[in-house]
C-alpha positions, 0 to 999 in steps of 0.5 A: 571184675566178672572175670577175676571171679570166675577165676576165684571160683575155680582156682581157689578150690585147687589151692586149697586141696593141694595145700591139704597134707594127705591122711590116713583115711582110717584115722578117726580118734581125738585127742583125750586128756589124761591118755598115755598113748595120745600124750607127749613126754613133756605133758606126761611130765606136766600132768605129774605136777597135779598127780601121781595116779595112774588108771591101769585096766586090766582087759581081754580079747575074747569072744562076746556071743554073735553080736559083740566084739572080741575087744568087748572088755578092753574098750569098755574098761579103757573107756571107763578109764578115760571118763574118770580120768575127765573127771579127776586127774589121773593118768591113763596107761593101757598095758595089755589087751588080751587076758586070761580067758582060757574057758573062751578058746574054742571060738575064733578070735579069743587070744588067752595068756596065762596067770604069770604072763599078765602078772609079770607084765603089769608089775614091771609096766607099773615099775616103769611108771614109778620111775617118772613118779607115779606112785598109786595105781588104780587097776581097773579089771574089765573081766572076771577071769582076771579077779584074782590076777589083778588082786595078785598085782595090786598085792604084788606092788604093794608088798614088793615096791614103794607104791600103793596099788588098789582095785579101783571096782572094789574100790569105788563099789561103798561110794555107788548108791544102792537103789531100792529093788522095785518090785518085779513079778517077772521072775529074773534070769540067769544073765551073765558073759554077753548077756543083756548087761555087758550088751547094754554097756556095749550099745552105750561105749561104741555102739557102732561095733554091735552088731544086734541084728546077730543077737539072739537067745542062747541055747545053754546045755549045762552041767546038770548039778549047775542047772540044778543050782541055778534058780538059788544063784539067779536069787542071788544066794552067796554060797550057791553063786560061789560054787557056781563060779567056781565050776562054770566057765572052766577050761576044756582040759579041766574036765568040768565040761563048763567051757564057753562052747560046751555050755553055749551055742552063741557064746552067750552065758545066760538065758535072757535075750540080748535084744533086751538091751538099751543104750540108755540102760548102759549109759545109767551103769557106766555113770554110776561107776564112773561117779563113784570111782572119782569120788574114791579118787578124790577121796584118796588125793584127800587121805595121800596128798601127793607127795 
């Protein structure tokens, strides 16, 4: 009997290990519910007998300051796409990672397409889900440089195609609450591409790809007319903001001397220091929306059944 089990002890362990097919060591994702590219056709078919929403969003790879990834936008906007889709039936279809992010070209890395590019590409992507019967799209934009393309696709299908298309930020902003300002005798700062937001969210989706010990202040260096404007756009001044945004971050060849490097030192577009950021600061924004975009959803499936 001692014998047999001396024999257990140390041929079982083999058998096991033979028996264990090889794997990619790099491999670490789960399955996620409701995600195009880890589904079947036969649950892709399955999932459109409960909807026809799909969660497009509409990303970029571009640099993010010394201590975020260059994949920044895309996986915080895919992300986002999958926690609703937890949430609400809908299905998620990543289509492209780079966008148009001109401004950002002279730091290693930023891939930028043009306007028509992205457009072309998402309206025939969009085309070919209509033909397996989706039928409403929520395009999730997770960089500025893309407003107005996104709009121009949601128009796009809209006006040309049988399906109903949305900006799902737009849409779901009435259903995020407005919290009352605290009083705050610290006067706030300018804050805005790889600053203390877009880090926090960051720290909160995947932390392990931040790197904060990177992280410092950034030296800015801009326009003078802009700096001058600045103090009524960090108040929050509509028409201030607006030609603000409407000069800074600019291509080079433009001339407005408003890219990311001519104004930066780090990449950074803001005077706050990204050390101020928290995880749990990112987790409050991200439910925030992501509550508020499951209640535009279902507020759709109420208003459009699926037909």
């Amino acid at each position: 009997m001692k014998n047999l089990m001396w024999l257990l002890i140390l041929v079982l362990p083999g058998v096991l290990f033979a028996q264990a097919p090889p794997r990619n060591p790099l491999w670490h994702e789960e399955k996620i519910k409701n995600y195009l590219p880890h589904m079947s056709w036969p649950e892709v078919q399955d999932l459109r007998t409960r909807t026809d929403i799909v969660i497009i969003p509409v990303a970029s790879l571009e640099q993010h300051s010394l201590h975020m990834p260059i994949g920044t936008d895309f996986l915080n906007g895919l992300e986002r796409a999958k926690l609703v889709a937890q949430k609400t039936d809908a299905l998620v279809a990543p289509i492209l990672l780079p966008g148009n992010s001109p401004y950002h070209m002279e730091f290693a890395g930023t891939i930028t397409l043009s306007s028509q590019t992205i457009q072309q590409v998402y309206f025939e992507a969009a085309q070919s889900l209509m033909k397996h019967g989706f039928k409403r799209f929520a395009f999730l934009n997770s960089h500025g440089g893309n407003q107005t393309i996104t709009r121009y696709i949601v128009d796009r299908i809209n006006q040309e195609t049988e399906a109903t298309a949305v900006e799902l930020g737009e849409a779901a902003a009435p259903f995020e609450p407005r919290a009352p300002r605290s009083f705050d005798a610290t006067p706030r700062l300018f804050d805005r591409h790889g600053g203390v937001g877009e880090t926090s969210t960051s720290l909160y989706m995947f932390p392990n790809l931040v790197n904060m010990s990177a992280a410092r202040t950034a030296t800015l260096t801009m326009p003078e007319h802009l700096q001058w404007m600045l103090p009524e756009v960090v108040a929050g001044d509509p028409t201030a903001t607006r030609i603000f945004l409407a000069e800074g971050l600019k291509a080079k060849d433009t001339g407005k001397k408003t890219s990311t490097r001519e104004m930066s030192d780090t990449g950074t577009w803001g005077l706050r220091n990204p050390n101020e950021a928290t995880a749990e600061e990112g987790r409050r924004e991200t439910e925030t929306f992501v509550d508020a975009a499951v209640k535009f959803i279902e507020k759709w499936k109420q208003l459009r059944p699926m037909r």
